[in-house]
C-alpha positions in Angstrom: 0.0 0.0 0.0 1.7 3.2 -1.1 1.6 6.0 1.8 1.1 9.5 1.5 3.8 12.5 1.9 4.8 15.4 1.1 8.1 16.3 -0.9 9.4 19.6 0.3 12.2 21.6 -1.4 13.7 25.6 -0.9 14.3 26.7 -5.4 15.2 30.4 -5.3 14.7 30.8 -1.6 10.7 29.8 -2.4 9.1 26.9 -0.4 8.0 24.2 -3.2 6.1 21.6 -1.8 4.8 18.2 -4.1 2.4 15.6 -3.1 3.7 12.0 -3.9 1.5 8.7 -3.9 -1.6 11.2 -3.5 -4.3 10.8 -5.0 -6.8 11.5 -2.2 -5.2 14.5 -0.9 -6.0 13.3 3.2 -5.0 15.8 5.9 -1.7 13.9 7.3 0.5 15.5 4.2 -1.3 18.8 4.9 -0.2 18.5 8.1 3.1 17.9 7.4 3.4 20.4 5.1 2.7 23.0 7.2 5.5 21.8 9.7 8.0 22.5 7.0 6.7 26.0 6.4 6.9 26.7 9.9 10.3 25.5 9.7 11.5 27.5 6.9 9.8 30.6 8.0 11.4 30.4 11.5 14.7 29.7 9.2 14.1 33.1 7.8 12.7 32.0 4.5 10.2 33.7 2.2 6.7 33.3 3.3 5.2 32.1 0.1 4.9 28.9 -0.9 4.0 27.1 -4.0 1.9 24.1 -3.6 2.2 22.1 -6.7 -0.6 19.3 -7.2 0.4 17.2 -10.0 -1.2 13.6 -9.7 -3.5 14.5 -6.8 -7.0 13.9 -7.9 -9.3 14.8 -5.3 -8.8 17.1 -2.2 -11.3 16.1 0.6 -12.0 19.2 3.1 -9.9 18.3 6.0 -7.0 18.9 3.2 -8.4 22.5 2.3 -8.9 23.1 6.4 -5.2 22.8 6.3 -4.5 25.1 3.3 -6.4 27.5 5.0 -4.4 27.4 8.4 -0.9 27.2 6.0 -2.7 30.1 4.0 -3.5 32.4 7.1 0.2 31.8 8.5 1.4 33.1 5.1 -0.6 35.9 5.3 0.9 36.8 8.8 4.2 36.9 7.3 3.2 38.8 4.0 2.9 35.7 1.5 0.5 34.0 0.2 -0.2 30.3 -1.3 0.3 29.4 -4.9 -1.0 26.1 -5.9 -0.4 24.8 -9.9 -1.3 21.7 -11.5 -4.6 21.9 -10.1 -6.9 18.9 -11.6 -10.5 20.6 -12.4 -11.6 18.3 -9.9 -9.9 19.4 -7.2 -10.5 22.9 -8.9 -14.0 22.4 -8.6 -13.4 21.7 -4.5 -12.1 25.1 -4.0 -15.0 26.2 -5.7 -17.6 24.7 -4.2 -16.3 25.4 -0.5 -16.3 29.4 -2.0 -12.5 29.5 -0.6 -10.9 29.9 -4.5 -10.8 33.4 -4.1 -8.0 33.2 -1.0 -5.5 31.4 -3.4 -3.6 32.2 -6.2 -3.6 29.8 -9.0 -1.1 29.0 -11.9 -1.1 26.4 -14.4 2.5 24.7 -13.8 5.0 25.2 -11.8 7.4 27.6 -13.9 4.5 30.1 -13.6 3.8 29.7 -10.0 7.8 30.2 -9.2 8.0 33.5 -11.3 4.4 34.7 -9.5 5.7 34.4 -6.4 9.6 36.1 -7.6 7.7 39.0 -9.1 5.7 39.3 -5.9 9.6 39.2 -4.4 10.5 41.9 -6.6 7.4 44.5 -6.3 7.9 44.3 -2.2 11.8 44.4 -2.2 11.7 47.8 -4.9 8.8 49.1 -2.8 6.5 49.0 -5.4 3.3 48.2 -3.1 0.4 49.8 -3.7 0.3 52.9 -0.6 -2.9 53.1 0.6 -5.8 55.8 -0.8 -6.4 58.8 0.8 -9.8 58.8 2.7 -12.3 60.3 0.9 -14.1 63.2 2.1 -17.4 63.1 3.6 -20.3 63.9 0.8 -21.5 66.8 1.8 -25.6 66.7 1.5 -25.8 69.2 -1.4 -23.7 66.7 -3.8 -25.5 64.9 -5.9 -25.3 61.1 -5.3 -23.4 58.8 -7.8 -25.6 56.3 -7.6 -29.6 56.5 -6.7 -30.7 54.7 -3.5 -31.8 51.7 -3.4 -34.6 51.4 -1.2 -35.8 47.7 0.1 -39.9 46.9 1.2 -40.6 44.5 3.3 -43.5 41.9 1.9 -46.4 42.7 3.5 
């Protein structure tokens, strides 16, 4: 019976993580994955990571309860999670559970290395986005930019 792991490697100073003998991704691996990016972050290591998903062919939500806790460490730390190789199946989990939206996705690995080293490159120049300048309050004179929308209850 094959068992389940995770294959973790450091290429460019970016975590790179692959799923072997997966093809129910089960939560051990996601477990253990996020050991190693708690290790290379207390190492001092980048906090993005790509997750690359090659062979795995279903993703059961124990699994995507663990991306989320890897994802919200990332987060912490100014990263974020970059999964490739997706199969539409386990595209379709993301999906579904309405969490797509929290990961970034790319279609091999190649991409998802040079997402994450342009992300690299925008924070290290200081290219960030600064934040926008409140807007002033509309005074009641303005004219609206949009009309009101006014709800009824049923009767």
């Amino acid at each position: 019976m094959l068992k389940p792991a995770v294959q973790v490697h450091d290429q460019g100073g970016i975590l790179v993580s692959e799923f072997w003998d997966c093809l129910r991704l089960d939560p051990a691996p996601v477990q253990e994955l996020r050991k190693h990016f708690e290790a290379h972050m207390r190492r001092g290591g980048r906090a993005d990571l790509v997750v690359d998903l090659n062979g795995v062919v279903f993703a059961g939500s124990a699994a995507l309860g663990g991306f989320l806790a890897i994802h919200r460490d990332a987060r912490q730390h100014g990263g974020r999670l970059i999964f490739c190789n997706v199969d539409p199946t386990v595209h379709e989990v993301f999906r579904v559970s309405k969490i797509e939206p929290l990961f970034t996705f790319a279609a091999d690995r190649p991409a998802a290395l040079a997402m994450a080293a342009e992300a690299q490159n925008v924070s290290s120049e200081g290219g960030e986005k600064s934040p926008s300048p409140p807007k002033a309050p509309r005074s009641e004179t303005e004219p609206r930019s949009t009309p009101l929308r006014v709800r009824r209850r049923k009767p």
